[in-house]
C-alpha positions in Angstrom: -115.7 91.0 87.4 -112.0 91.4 87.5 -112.0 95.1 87.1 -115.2 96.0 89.9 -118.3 94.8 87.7 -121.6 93.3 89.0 -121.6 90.1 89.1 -125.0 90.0 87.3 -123.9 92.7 84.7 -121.0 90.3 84.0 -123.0 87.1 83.7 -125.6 88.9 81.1 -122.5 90.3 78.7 -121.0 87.1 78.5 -124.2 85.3 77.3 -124.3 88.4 75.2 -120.7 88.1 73.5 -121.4 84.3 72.7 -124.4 85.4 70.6 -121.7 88.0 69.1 -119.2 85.0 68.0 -121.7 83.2 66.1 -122.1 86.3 64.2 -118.5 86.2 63.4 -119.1 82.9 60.8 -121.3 85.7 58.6 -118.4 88.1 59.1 -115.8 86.2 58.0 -117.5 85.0 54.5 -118.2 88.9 54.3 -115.3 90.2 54.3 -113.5 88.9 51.5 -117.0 89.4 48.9 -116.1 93.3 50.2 -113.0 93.1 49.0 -113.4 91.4 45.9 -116.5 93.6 44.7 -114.7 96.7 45.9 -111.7 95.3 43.6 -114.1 94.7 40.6 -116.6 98.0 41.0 -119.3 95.4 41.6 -121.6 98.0 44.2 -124.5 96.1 43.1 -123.5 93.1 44.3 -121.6 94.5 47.2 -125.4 96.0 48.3 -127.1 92.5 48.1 -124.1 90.4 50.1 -124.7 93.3 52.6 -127.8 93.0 53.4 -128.2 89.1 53.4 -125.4 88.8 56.2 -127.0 91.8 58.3 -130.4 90.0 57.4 -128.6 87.2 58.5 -126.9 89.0 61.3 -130.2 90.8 63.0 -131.7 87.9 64.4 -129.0 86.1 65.6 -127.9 89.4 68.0 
């Protein structure tokens, strides 16, 4: 709102981004299984940590 925005616009992204920061939990426990399968060549298991936090991910957006 500080920059010009609807008011309604404004109201409807901010319930937006708090559904967004939940999704941060499932980031955060991603990010290091990335690094430590990408460290270790494990794609395999890289693929199925992937898709169980965007499985996870999906609804919760």
């Amino acid at each position: 709102m500080l920059i010009g925005e609807d008011y309604k616009i404004s109201h409807e992204f901010g319930k937006f981004i708090m559904c967004l920061i939940l999704t941060l939990y499932g980031s955060a426990a991603l990010q290091p299984l990335i690094r430590y399968y990408l460290i270790e060549s494990m794609v395999i298991s890289l693929l199925i940590s992937s898709c169980l936090t965007k499985a996870i991910r999906i609804p919760l957006c």
